[in-house]
N, C-alpha and C positions, 0 to 999 in steps of 0.2 A: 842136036846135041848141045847142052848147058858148056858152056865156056865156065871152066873153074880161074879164079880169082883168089890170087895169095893175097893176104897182107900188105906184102909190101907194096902192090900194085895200089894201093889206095892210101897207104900211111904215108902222106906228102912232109914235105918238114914242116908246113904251116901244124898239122893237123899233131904232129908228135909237140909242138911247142905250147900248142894247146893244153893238148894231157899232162906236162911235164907244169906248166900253169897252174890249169884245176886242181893237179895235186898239191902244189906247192899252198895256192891259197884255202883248202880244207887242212894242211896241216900248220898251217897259223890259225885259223882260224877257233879250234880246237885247242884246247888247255893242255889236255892227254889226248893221244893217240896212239895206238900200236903199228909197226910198220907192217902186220899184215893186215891192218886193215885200209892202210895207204896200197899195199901194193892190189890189194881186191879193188881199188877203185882204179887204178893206172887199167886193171886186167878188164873191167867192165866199160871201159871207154875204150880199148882198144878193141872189143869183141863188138862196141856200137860201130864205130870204123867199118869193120869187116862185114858187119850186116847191110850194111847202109846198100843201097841199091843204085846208086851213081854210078 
């Protein structure tokens, strides 16, 4: 039987300071941005997290 794995079992605080990062430098980076398309990147990096096989 597959052992299920939440989120939070893998979202370490390294791993959140990362995304909280990433995001931070695509919205300097960028002139304009919308904040949903800041939060579809926060939400694609956390769903990279959860897939990840570690």
């Amino acid at each position: 039987m597959k052992k299920v794995t939440s989120i939070s079992d893998k979202l370490t605080q390294q791993k959140f300071q990362e995304i909280l990062l990433n995001t931070y430098l695509k919205g300097t980076e960028e002139k304009s941005i919308k904040v949903s398309d800041l939060i579809e990147e926060i939400k694609q990096q956390v769903l990279n997290i959860k897939a990840d096989k570690k």
